[in-house]
N, C-alpha and C positions, 0 to 999 in steps of 0.2 A: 540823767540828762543824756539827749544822744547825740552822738554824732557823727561825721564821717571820715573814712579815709578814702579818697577819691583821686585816681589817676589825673598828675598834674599837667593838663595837655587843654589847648585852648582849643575845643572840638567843636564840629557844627552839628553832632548830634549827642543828646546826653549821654555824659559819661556815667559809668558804672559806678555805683556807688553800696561801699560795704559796712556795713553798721560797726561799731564795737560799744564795749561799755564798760564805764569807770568803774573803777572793783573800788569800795572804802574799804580803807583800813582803818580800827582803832587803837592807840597808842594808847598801853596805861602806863604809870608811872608809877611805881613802889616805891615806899617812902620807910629807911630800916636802920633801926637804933643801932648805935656801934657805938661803946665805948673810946673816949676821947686819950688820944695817943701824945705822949711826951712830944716836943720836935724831933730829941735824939733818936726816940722810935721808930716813928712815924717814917715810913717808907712811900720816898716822893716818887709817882708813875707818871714817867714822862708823857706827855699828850704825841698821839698820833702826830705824825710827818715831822717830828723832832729831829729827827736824822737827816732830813731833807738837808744837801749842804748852801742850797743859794734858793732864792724866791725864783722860779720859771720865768725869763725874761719874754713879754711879747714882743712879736714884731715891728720893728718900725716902719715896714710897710710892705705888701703883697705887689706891689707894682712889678717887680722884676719878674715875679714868676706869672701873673698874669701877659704881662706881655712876650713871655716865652712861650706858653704854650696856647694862648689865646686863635691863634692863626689857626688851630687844625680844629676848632670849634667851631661847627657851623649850627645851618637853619634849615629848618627840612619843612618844607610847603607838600602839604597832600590835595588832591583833588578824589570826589568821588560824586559817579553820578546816584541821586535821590530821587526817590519818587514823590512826587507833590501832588495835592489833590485840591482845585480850586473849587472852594469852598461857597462861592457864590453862587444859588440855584434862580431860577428862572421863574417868576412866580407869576407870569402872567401867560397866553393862549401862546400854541407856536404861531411864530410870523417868518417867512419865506426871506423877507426881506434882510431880515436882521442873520439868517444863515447864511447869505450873500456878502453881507457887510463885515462878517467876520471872517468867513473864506479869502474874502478879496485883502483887505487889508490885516489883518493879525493870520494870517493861516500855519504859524508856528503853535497855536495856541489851541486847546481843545475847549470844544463848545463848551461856555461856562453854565449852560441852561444844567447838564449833564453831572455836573465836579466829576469828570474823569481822573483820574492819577494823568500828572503832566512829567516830564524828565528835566530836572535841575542839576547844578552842580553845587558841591556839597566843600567848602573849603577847613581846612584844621589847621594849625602848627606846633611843629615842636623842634626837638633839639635831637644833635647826637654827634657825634666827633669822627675822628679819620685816624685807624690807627697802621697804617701802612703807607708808605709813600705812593704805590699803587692806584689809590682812591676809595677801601674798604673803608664801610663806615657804618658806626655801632647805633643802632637809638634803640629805643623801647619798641618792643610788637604795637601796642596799643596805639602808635602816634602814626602807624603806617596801615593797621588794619581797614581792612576795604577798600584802598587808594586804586583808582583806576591809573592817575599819576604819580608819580613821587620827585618833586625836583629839593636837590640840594644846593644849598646858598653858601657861599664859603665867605669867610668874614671880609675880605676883598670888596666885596659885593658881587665876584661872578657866579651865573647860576651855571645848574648842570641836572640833565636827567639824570635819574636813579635805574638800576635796575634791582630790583628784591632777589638777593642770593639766599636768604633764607630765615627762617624764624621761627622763634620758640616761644607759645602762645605759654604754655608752663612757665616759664621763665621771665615771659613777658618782653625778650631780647629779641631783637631782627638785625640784619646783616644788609646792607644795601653794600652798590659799587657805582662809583662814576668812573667818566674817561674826561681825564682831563687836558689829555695828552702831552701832561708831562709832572714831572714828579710832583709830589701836595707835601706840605706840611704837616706829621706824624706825631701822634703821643703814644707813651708806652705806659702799660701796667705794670703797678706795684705790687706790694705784698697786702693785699689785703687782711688778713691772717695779724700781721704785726701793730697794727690798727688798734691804737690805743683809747679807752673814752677819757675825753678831756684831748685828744690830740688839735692842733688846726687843720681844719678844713675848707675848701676853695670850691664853690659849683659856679657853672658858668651855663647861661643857655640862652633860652630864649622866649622869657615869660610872657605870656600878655602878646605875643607879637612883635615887641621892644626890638625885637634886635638883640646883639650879644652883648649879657647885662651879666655881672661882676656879684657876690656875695660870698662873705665868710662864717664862720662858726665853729664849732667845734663837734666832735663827736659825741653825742648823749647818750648811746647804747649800743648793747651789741647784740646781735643774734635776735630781733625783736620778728615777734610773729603777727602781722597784721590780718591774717584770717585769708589770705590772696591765692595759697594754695595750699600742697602738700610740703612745699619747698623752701617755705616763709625763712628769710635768714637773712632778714635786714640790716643796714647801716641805720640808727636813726642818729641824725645830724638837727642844730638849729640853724645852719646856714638858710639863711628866706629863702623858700624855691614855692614858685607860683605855675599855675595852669603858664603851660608851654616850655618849663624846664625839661618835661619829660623827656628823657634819652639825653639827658646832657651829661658831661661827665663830672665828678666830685676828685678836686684833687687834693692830694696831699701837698708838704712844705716842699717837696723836693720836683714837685712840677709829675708826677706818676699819678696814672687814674690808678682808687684805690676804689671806684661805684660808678652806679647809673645809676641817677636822680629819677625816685622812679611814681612815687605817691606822697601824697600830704595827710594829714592829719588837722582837722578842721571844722567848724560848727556852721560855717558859711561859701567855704570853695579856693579860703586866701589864704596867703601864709598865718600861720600863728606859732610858728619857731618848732615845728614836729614837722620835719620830713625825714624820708625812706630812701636810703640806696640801696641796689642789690651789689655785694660785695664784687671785687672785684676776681676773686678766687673759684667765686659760680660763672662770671663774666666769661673770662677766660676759656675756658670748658667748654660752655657754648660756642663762642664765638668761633674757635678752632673747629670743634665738629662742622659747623653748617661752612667754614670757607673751605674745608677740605671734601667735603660730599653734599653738602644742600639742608643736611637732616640733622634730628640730632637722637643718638642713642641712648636711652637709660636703661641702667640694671632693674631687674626683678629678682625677688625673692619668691609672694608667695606666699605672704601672711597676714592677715588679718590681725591688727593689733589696737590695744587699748592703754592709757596709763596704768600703772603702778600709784594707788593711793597709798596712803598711810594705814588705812587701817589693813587692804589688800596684803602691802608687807607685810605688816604683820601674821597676819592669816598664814602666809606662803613661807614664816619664819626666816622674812630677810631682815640683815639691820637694820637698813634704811628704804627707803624709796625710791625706786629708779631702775629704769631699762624700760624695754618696752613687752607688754603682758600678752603672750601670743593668743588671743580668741581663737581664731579658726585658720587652718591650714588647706589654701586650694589643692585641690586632688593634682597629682602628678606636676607639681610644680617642683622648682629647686628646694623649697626648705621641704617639701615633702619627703624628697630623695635623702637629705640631710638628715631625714628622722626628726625635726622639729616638731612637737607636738603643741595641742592645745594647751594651756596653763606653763608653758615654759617660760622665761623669764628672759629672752634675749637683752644682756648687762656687756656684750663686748662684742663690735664688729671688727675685725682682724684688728688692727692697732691702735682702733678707735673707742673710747670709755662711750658706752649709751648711758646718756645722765638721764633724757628727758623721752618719751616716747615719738617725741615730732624728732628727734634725733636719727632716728634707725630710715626714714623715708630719703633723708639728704645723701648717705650714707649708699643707702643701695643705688641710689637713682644714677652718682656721682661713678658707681664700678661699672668698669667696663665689662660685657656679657660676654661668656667663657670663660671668666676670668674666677678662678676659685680660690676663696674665703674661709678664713675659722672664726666660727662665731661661740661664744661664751654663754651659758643658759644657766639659767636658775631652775635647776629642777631636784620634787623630793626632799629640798634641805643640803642642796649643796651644785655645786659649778660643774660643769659637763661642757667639754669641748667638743664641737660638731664643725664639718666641711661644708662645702655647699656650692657650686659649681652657679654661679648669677646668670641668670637667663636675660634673652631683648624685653626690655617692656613691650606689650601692646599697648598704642595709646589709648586703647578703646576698652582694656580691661583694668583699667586703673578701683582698687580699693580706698574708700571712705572708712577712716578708721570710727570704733563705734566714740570713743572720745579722742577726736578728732584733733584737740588742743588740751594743751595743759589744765586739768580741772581746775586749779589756781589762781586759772581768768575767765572772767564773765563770757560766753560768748554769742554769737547771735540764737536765733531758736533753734530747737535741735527734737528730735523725735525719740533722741535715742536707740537706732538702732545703724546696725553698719550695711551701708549698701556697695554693691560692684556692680557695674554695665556687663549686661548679661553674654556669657561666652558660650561655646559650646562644651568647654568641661563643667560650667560652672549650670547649664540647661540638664544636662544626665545628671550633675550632681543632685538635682533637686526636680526632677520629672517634667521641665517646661514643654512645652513645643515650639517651635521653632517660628511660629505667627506671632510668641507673645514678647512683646515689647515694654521696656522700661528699665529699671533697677532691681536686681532682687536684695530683697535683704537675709543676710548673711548671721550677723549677729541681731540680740537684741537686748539691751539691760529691762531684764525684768523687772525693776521698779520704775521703770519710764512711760512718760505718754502713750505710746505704741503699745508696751505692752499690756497698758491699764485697759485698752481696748480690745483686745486679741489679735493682736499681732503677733506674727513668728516668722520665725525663720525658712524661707520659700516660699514667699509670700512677695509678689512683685510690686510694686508699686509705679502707675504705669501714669498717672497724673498728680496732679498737685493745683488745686483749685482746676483752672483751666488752660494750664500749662501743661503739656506732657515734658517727660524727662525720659532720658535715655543714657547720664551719665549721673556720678556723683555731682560733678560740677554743675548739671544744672537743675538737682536736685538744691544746692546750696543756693543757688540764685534764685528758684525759687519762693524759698522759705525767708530771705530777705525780704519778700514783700509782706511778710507777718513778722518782722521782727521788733517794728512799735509797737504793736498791739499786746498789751498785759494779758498773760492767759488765751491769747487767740484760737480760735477754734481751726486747725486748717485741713478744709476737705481732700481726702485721697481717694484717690479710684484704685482700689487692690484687685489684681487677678490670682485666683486660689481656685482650684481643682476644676479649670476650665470653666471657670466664670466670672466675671467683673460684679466690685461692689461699690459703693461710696463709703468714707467712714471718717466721721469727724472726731481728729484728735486734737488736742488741746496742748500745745508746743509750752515747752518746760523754758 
């Protein structure tokens, strides 16, 4: 069954919407003769949370901390202008008269004989808080993208233009500021990091339009990967947040944003107890870079990377499962310099354990460039420490890993193989010319769709049905549009040895 997680923001024009899909599991149950034990014998094992010394008392009520930090929650109205196409055509001979009659009285309006594109305005809302006395103020990218205006509403009811300090389409976080001309009511971030599942939690925003509307819940998971990007490391909360929380903030008992309410999980657009904060400990990060320079910087490494399955361990003679499996190494990049090679096992980023391979992206993105790192490898049959000096990301050269998410979860269609938006180390690396446009791909698992057809590696991929693409990301959005279809067949346009092809592969 499908469904969606879709940016919780009340938009006038469709919102993005990203597939995922329920993984079954089946439970068996073994059933095993055991010899029956005296009382005196028989060794009683205490049940789980025995030690516990009191039941968790709830609260008797969120009022206090709602009304403490309610005030620096505001409403953030966007305007944008749209182009409209009056769809009414003219089905009868021209007449003189009727060009007169609409000149003279509608002349804001274009001749409806024609359905020219007409200019409208385009209204959204969402949410997002103040966290300086200043007037700085946090919401979601998504809730401000494209806004020709942006006004903030502060729970008062006074309004106030915005001016966009900066934002992080990656992250999905923007920075606004008002002048209020005089100080505003502030909230501070907590420790996200300390964020326990099963803690209470507090969102506040402004669903639906409502106004500043009130819900609690609790913490239902940590670190959950919604498929949103490279950098997936959600709060999932069941406090209800609905279309127009987005950008609001998620607090803790102690009145400290510990998230921004950022997407729902859903079969129809409403709440059904699955929403998404982005932690407050990515928050922060961002937020700091873009008020102190506009921008935001992420480390690079330089690697092409895949899970670590079980059987792969084994193969590669590890215990267990885990780090991330280095495919291919960009030429004169940092891990290059490092000596990283293909088939290395990156298992430890300076004093960080890589458990899971979506681990090693948050990690590099998060260090600062210049900044030099010991990373831990699995190579050969044994640990080998390496340096590695983090370079600026380009945002335009970002890697699609070839298994992109934990192979453990279902994910949307996939081709199988690893693409990057083409650069100039990466055009010498593989013969391009410099006309030709799209994705190349990089890696490719040879028992995938791609490769069932002849696919390889320097091979660009420069459309997708009748979409072109020019990054990973909208390579991903593309293939969204064949992610209902069982076995879909989906057409590419490949350019290979200075020629374009069509070739229809069949998404896994």
């Amino acid at each position: 069954m499908q469904n969606s997680i879709s940016r919780s923001r009340v938009a006038a024009r469709p919102n993005k919407r990203l597939i995922a899909y329920a993984a079954a599991a089946t439970l068996t149950t073994a059933i095993i003769a055991v010899p029956l034990l005296s009382p005196v014998l028989a060794k009683q094992t205490p049940p789980v949370g025995a030690n516990l010394s009191s039941v968790a008392q709830l609260p008797g009520s969120f009022a206090d901390i709602v009304a403490a930090v309610r005030p620096a929650v505001v409403n953030i109205s966007t305007s944008s202008t749209a182009a409209h196409t009056d769809r009414r055509q003219w089905r009868g001979p021209r007449n003189p008269q009727w060009d007169e009659f609409f000149e003279r009285f509608f002349p804001e309006r274009v001749d409806p004989r024609h359905g020219m594109p007409q200019q409208r305005k385009a209204r959204a809302l969402g949410s997002g808080f103040i966290i300086d006395a200043d007037g700085y103020v946090v919401t979601n990218n998504h809730v401000i993208d494209g806004a020709d205006e942006i006004t903030v509403i502060l729970d008062d009811g006074r309004e106030f233009p915005a001016t966009l300090r900066g934002r992080d389409p990656k992250s999905d976080l923007a920075v606004l500021k008002i002048d209020a001309g005089q100080d505003l009511p502030y909230v501070e971030f907590g420790d996200s990091e300390q964020a326990r599942v099963g803690d209470w939690v507090i969102a506040i925003g402004n669903p639906f339009g409502l106004g500043g509307s009130t819900s609690t819940g609790i913490i239902s998971a940590r670190g959950r990967d919604i498929n949103a990007g490279p950098l997936d490391d959600f709060i999932q909360i069941d406090a209800p947040i609905n279309r127009g929380n987005s950008g609001g903030p998620l607090f803790d008992t102690s009145g400290k944003v510990i998230g921004v309410n950022t997407a729902i999980f859903s079969p129809n657009g409403g709440n059904v107890g699955i929403g998404f904060a982005i932690p407050a400990s990515m928050v922060t990060n961002v937020v700091d870079q873009i008020k102190q320079g506009g921008i935001v910087q992420r480390g690079w490494l330089g690697v092409q990377i895949q899970s670590v399955t079980d059987d792969l361990a084994d193969a590669l003679g590890m215990d267990k499962a885990h780090g991330a499996l280095v495919s291919s190494v960009v030429p004169d990049s940092p891990a290059a310099a490092a000596g990283i090679r293909q088939g290395d096992v990156i298992v430890r980023f300076d004093d960080n354990d890589v458990a899971r391979m979506r681990d090693l992206p948050r990690l590099v993105a998060a260090t600062n460039p210049a900044h030099e790192v010991t990373l831990e490898v699995w190579r050969a049959g044994a640990t080998q420490e390496l340096s590695a000096v983090i370079a600026k990301s380009d945002e335009q050269s970002d890697l699609l890993a070839a298994a992109d998410h934990d192979e453990s979860t279902d994910r949307p269609a996939t081709l199988g193989v690893a693409v990057a938006t083409l650069t100039p180390p990466l055009r010498a690396q593989f013969g391009l010319a410099e006309d030709v446009n799209g994705v190349v791909i990089t890696a490719i698992d040879p028992a995938g769709p791609a490769a069932q057809q002849g696919l390889r590696a320097g091979d660009v991929i420069v459309m997708i049905g009748q979409q072109k693409v020019d990054s990973a990301q909208q390579m991903a959005e593309a293939l969204d549009a064949y992610s209902d279809k069982e076995k879909a067949a989906v057409p590419l346009l490949i350019h290979r040895d200075g020629s374009d092809r069509f070739i229809a592969v069949r998404i896994a």
